[in-house]
N, CA, C and O of each residue as an XYZ file, in Angstrom:
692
protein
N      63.485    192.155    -23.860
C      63.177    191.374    -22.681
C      64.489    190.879    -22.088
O      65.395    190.473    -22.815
N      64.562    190.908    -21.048
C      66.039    190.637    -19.790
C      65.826    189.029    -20.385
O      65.059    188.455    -21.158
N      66.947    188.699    -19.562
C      67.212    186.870    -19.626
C      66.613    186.070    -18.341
O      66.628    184.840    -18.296
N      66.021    186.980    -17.176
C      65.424    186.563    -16.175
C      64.012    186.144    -16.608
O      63.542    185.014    -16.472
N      63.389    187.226    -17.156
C      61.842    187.055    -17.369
C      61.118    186.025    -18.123
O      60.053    185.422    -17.999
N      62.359    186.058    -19.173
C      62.560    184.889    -20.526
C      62.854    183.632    -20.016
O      62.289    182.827    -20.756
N      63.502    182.994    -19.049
C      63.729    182.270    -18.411
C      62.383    181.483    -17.790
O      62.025    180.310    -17.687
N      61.849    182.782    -17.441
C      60.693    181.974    -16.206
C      59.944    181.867    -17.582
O      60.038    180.810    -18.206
N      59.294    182.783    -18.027
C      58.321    182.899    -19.554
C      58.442    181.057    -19.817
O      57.420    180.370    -19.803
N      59.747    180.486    -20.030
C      60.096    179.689    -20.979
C      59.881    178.305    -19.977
O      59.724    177.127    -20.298
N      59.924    178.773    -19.011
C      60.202    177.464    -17.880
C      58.098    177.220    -17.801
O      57.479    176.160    -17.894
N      57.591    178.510    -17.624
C      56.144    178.373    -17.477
C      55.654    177.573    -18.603
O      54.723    176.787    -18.425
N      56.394    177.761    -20.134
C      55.854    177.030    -21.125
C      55.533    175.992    -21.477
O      54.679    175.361    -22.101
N      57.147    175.889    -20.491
C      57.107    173.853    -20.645
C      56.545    173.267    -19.559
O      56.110    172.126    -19.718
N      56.431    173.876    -18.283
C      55.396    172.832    -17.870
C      53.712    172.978    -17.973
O      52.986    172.238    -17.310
N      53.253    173.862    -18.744
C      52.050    174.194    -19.320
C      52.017    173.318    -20.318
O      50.858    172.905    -20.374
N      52.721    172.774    -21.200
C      53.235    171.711    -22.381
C      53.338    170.691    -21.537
O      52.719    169.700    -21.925
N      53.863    170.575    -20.578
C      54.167    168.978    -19.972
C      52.542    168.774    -19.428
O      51.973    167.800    -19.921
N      51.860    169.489    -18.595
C      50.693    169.189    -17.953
C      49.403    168.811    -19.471
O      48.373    168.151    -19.603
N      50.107    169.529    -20.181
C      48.750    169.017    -21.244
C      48.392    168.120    -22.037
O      47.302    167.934    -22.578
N      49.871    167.251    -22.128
C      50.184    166.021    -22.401
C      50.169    165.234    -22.001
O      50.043    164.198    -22.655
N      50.355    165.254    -19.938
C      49.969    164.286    -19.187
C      48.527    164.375    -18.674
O      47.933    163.418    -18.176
N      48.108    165.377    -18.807
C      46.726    165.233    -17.926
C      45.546    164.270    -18.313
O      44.865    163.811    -17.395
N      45.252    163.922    -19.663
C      44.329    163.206    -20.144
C      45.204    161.531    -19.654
O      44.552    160.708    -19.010
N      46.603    161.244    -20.035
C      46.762    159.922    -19.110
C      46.555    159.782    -18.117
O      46.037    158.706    -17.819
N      46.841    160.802    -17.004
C      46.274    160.823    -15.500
C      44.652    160.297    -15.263
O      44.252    159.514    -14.402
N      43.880    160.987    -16.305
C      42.511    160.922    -15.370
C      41.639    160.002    -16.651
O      40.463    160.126    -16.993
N      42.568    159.180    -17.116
C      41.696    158.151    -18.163
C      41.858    156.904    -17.145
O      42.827    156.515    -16.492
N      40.317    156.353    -17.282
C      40.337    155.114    -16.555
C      41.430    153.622    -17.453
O      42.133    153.529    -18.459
N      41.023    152.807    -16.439
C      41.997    151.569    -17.341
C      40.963    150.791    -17.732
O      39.999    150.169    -17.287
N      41.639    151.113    -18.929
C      40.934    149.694    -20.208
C      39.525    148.539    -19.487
O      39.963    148.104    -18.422
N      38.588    148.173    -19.657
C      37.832    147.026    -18.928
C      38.457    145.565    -20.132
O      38.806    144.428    -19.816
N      38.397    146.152    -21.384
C      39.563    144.911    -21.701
C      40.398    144.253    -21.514
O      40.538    143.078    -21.853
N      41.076    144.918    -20.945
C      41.993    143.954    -20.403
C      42.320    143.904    -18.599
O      42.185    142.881    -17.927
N      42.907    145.671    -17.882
C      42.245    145.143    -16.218
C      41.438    146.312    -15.822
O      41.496    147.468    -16.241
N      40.962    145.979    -15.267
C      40.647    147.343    -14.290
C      39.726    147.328    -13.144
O      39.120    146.260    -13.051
N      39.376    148.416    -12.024
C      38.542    148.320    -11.283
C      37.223    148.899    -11.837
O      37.038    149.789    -12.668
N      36.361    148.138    -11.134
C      35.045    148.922    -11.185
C      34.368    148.660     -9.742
O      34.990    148.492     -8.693
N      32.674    148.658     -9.937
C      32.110    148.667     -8.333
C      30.685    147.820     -9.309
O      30.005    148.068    -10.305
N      30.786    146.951     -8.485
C      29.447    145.838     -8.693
C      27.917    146.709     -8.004
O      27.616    147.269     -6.950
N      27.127    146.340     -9.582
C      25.888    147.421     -9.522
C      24.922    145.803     -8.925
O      24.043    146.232     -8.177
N      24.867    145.031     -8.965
C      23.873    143.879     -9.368
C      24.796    142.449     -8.831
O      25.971    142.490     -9.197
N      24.477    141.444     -8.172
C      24.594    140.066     -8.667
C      23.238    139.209     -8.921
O      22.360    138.965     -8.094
N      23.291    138.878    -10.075
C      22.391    138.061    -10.759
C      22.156    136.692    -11.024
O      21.278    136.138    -11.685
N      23.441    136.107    -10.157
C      23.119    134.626    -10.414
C      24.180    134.038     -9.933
O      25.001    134.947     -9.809
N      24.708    132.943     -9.547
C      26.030    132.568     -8.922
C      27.025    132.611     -9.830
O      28.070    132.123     -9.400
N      27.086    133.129    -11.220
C      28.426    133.375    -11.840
C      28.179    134.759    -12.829
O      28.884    134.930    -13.824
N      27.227    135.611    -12.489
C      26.820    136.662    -13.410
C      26.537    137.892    -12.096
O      25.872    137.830    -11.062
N      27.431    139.048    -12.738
C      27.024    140.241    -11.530
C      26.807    140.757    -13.283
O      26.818    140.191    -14.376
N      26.579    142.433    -12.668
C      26.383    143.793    -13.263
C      27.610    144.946    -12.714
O      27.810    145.141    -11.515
N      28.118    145.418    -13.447
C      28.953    146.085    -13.012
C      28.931    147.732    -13.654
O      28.192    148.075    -14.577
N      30.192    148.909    -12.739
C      29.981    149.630    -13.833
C      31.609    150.576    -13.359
O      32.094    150.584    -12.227
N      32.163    151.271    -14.552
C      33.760    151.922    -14.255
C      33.514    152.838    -12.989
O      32.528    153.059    -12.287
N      34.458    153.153    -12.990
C      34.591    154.327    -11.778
C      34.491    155.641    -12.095
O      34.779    156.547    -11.313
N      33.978    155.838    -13.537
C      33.389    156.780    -13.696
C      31.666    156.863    -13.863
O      30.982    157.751    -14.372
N      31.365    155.897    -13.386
C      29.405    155.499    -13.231
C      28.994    154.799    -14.536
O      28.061    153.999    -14.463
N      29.687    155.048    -15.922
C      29.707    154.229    -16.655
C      28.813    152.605    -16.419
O      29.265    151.824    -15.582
N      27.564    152.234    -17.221
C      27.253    150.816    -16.655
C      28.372    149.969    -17.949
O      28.765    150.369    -19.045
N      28.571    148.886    -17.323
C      29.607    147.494    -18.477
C      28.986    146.927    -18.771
O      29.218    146.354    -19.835
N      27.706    146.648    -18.050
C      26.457    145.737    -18.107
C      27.094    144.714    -17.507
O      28.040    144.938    -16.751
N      26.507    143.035    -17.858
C      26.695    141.835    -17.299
C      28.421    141.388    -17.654
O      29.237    141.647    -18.539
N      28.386    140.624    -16.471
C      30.006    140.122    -16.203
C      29.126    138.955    -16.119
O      28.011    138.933    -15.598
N      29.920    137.711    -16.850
C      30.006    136.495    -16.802
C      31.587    135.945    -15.996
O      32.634    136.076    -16.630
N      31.596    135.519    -14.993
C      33.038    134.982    -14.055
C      33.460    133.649    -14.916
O      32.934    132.537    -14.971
N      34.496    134.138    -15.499
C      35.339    132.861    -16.240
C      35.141    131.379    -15.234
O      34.907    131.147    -14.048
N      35.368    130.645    -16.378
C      35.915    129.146    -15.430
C      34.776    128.602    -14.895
O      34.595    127.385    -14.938
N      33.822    129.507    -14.292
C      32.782    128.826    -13.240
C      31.904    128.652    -14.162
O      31.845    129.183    -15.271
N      30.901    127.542    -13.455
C      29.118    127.195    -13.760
C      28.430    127.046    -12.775
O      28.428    125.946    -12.221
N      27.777    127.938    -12.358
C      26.761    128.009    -10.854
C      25.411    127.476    -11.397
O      24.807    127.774    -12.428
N      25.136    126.673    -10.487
C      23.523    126.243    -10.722
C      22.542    127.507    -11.042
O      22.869    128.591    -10.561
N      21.405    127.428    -11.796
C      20.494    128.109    -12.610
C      19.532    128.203    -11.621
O      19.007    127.298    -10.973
N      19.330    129.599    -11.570
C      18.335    130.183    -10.624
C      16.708    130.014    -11.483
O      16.506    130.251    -12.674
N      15.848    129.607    -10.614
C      14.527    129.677    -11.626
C      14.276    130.609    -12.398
O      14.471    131.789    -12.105
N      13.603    130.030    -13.976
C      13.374    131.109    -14.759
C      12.715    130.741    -15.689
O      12.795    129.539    -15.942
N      12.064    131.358    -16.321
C      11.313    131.069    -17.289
C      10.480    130.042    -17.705
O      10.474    129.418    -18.766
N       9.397    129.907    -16.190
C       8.838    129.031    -15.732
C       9.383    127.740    -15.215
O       8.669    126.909    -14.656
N      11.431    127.500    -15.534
C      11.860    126.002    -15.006
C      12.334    126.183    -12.981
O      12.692    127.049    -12.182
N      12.115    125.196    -13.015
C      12.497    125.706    -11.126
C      14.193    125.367    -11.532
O      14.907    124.919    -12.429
N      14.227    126.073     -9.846
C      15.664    126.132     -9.764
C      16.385    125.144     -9.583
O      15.915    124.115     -9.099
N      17.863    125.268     -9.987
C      18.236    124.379     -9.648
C      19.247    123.885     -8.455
O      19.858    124.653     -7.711
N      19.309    122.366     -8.415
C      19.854    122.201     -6.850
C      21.291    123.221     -6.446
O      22.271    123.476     -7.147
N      21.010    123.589     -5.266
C      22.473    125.033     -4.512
C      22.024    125.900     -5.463
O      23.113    126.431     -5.683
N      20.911    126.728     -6.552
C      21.345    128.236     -7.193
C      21.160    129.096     -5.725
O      22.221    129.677     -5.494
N      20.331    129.309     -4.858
C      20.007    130.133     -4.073
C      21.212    130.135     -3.860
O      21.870    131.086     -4.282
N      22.046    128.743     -2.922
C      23.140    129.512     -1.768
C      24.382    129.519     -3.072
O      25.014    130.527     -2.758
N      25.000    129.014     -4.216
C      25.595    129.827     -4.932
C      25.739    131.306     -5.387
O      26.799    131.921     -5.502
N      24.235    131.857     -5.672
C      23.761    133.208     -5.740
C      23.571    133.752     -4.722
O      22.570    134.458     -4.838
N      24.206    133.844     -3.277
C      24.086    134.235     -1.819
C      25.622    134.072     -1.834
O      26.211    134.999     -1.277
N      26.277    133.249     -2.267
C      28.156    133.282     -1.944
C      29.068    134.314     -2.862
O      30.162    134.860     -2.722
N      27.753    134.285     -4.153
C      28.579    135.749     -4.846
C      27.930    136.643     -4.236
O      28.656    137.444     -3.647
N      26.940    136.802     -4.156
C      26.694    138.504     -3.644
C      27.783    138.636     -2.259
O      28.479    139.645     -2.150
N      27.847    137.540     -1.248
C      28.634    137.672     -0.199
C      30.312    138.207     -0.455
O      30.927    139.045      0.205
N      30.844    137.319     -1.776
C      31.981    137.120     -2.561
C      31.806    138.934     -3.010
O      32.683    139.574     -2.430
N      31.247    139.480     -3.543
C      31.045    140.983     -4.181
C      29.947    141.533     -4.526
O      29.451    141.716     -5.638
N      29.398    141.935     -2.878
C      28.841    142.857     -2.924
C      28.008    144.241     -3.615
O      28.604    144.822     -4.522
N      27.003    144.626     -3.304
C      26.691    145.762     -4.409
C      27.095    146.695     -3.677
O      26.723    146.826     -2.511
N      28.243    147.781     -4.501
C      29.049    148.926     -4.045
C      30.225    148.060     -3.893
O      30.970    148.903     -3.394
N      30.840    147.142     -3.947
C      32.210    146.640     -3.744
C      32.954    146.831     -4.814
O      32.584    146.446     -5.923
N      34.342    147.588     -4.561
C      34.847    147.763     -5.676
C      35.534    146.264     -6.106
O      35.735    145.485     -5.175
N      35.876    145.860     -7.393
C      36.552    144.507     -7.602
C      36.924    144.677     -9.011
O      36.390    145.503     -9.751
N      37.697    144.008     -9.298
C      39.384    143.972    -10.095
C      38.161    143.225    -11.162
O      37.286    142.570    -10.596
N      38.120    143.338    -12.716
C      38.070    142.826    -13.326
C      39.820    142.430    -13.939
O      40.855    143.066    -13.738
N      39.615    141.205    -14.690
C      40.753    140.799    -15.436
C      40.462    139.625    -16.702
O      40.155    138.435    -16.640
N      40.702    140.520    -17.823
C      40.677    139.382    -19.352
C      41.223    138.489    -18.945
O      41.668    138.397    -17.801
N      41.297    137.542    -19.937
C      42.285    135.566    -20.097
C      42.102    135.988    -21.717
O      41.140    135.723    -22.439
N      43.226    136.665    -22.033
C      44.052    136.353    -23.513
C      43.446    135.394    -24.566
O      42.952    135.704    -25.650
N      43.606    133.992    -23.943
C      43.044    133.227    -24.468
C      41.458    132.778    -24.880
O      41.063    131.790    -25.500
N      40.728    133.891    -24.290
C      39.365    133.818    -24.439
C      38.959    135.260    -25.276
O      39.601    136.301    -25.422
N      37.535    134.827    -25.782
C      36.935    135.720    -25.883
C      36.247    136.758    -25.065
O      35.755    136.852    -23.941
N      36.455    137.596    -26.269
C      35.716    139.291    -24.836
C      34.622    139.108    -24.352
O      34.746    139.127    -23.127
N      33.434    138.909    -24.695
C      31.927    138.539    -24.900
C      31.745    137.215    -25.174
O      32.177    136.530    -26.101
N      30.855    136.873    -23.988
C      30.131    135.275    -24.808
C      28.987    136.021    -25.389
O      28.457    137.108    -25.158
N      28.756    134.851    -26.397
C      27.077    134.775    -27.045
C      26.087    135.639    -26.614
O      25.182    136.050    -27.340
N      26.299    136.041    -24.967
C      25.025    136.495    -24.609
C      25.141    138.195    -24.342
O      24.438    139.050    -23.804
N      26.832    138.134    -25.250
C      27.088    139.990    -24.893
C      27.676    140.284    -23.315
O      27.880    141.386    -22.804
N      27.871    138.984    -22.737
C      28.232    139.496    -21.165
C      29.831    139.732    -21.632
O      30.168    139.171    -22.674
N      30.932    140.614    -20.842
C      32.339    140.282    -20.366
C      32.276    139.223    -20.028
O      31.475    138.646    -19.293
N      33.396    138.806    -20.719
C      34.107    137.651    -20.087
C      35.094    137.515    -19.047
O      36.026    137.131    -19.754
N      35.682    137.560    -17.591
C      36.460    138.046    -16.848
C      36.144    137.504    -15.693
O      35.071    137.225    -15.158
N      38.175    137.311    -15.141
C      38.396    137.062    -14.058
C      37.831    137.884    -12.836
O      37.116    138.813    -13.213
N      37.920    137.817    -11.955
C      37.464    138.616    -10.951
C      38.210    138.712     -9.670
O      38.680    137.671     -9.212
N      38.362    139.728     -9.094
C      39.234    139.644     -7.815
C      38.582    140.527     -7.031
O      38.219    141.581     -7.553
N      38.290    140.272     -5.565
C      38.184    141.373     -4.608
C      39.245    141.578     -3.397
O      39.639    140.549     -2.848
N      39.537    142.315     -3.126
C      41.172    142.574     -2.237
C      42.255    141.792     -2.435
O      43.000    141.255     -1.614
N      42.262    141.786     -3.856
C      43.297    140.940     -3.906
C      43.157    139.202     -4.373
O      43.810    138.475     -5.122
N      41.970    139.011     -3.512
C      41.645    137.498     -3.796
C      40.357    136.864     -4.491
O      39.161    137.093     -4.306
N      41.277    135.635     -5.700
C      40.547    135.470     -6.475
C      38.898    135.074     -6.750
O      38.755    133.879     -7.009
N      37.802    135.769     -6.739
C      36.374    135.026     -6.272
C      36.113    133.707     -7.342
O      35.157    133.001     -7.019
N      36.734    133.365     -8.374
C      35.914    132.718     -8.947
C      36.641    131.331     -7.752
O      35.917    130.643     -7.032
N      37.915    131.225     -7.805
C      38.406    129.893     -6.851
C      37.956    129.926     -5.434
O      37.908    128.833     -4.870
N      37.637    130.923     -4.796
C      36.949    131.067     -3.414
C      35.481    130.197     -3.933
O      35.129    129.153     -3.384
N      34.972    130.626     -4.704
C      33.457    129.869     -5.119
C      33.426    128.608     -5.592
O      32.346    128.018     -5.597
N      34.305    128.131     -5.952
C      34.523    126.923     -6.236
C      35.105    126.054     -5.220
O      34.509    125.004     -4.979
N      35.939    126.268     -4.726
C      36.866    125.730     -2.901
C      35.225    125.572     -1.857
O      35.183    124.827     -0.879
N      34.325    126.196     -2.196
C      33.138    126.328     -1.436
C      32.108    125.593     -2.191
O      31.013    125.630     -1.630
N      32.130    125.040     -3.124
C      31.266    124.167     -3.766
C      30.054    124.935     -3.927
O      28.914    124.554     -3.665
N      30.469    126.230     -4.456
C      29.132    127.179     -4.814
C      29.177    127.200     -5.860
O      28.320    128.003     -6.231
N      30.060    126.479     -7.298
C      30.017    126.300     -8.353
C      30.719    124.826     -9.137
O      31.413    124.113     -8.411
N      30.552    124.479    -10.353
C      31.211    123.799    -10.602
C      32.490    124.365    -11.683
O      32.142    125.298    -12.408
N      33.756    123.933    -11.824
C      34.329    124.367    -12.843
C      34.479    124.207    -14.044
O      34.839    123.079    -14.382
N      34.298    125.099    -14.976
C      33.947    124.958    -16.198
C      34.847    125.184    -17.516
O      35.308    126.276    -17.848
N      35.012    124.042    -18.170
C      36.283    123.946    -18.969
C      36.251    124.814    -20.179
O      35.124    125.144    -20.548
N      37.176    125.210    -20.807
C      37.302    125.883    -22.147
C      37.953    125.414    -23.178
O      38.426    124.282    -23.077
N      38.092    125.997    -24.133
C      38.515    125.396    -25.220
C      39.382    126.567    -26.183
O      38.429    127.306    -26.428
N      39.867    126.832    -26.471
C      41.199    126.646    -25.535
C      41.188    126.965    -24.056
O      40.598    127.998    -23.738
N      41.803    126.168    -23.012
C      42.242    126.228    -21.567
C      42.158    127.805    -21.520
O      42.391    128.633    -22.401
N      41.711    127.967    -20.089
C      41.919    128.911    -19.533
C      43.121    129.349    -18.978
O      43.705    128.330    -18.609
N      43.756    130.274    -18.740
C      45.059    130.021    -17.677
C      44.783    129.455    -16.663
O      45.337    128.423    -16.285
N      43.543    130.270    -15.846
C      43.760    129.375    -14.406
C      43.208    128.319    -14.434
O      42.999    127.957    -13.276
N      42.657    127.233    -15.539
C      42.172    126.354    -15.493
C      42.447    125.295    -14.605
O      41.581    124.735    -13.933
N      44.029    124.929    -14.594
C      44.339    123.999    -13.596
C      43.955    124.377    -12.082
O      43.697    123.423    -11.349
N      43.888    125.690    -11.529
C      43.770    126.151    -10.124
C      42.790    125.670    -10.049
O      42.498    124.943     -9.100
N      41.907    125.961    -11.134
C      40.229    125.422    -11.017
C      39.726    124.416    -10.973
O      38.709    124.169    -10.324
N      40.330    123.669    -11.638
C      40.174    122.062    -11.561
C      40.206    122.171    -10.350
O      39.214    122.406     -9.660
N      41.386    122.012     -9.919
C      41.717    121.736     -7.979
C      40.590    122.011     -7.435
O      39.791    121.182     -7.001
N      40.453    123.373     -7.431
C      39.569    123.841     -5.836
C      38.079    122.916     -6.008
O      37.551    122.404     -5.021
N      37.594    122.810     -7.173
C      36.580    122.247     -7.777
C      36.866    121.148     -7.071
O      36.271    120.954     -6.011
N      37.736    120.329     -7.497
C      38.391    118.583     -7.083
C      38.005    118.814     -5.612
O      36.961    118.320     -5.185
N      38.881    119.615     -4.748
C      39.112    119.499     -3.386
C      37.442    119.869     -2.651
O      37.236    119.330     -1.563
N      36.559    120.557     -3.103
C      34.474    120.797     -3.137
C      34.145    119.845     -3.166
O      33.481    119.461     -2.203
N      34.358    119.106     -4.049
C      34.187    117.964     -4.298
C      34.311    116.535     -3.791
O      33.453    115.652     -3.793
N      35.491    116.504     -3.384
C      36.061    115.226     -2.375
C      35.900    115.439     -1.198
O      35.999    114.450     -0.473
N      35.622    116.658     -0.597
C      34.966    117.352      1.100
C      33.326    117.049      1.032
O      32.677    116.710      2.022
N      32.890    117.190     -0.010
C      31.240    117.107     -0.478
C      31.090    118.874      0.423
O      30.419    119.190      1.405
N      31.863    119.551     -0.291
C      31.417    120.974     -0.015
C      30.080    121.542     -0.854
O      29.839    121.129     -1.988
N      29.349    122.402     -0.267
C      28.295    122.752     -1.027
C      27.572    122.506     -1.721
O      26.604    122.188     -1.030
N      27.101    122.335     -3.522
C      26.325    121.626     -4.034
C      27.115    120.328     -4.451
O      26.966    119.738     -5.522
N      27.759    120.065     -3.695
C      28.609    118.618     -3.702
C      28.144    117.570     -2.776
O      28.316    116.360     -2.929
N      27.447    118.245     -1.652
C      26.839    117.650     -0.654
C      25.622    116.699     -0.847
O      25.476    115.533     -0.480
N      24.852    117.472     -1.478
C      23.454    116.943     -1.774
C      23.075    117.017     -3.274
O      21.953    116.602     -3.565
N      23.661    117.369     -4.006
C      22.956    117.640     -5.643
C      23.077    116.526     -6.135
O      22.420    116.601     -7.173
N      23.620    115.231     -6.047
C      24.256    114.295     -6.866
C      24.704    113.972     -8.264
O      24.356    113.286     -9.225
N      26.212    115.306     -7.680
C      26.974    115.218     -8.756
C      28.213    115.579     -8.350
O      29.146    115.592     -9.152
């Protein structure tokens, strides 16, 4: 064999070797542990959607860190004061078909109790759980250990609060 043919032969090898090594990193989604996108199948309550990867994959229930949205009726108890327009500011907040950023907090657990994700949430960029709270569509909800964004949360919560935004208005609390 010439030194031309051997050349290409050898050049075809390695990037037949390079593509087969990169191709499975290329087209693997990112982790839901720690960030990634997906597209909201469901919102279920002012701090609980349904979600699923971008490969159709379901994640099942997302619980939104930090927040506590009033309790939609259930199980024979009525609802409670703001669940409707809390559960109307997330679906508004993310949509079904909207793609949106999940994101872990280190400091928490993966799953609460009830098997949901535990996770931040973002849509274009901007954060929904502090948009829902700045709007008094939730209250903020402390952890143990702190959340990171706990302090942001406090605030927007504080500032709902001292405006008598949303269920700040009328719930008396």
């Amino acid at each position: 064999m010439t030194r031309q043919p051997l050349r290409v032969l050898l050049a075809l090898a390695t990037a037949l070797a390079a593509a087969a090594v990169l191709t499975p990193h290329l087209h693997r989604p990112q982790p839901v542990g720690e960030e990634g996108a997906v597209v909201v199948t469901a919102v279920l309550d002012g701090d609980t959607l349904r979600a699923q990867d971008l490969n159709g994959d379901d994640l099942g229930r997302v619980r939104l860190l930090g927040v506590d949205a009033p309790e939609l009726a259930r199980d024979g108890r009525p609802a409670q004061c703001w669940a409707e327009e809390a559960s109307a500011a997330l679906h508004e907040a993310t949509p079904v078909g909207a793609r949106i950023t999940l994101q872990r907090d280190p400091t928490q657990p993966d799953r609460d109790s009830y098997g949901r994700l535990l996770r931040y949430v973002a849509r274009h960029g901007v954060d929904v759980q502090r948009d829902l709270l700045r709007a008094g569509a939730a209250r903020s909800r402390a952890s143990s250990p702190a959340l990171q964004r706990q302090h942001v949360y406090t605030v927007a919560a504080g500032d709902a609060q001292q405006a008598r935004r949303g269920l700040w208005s009328g719930c008396g609390r």
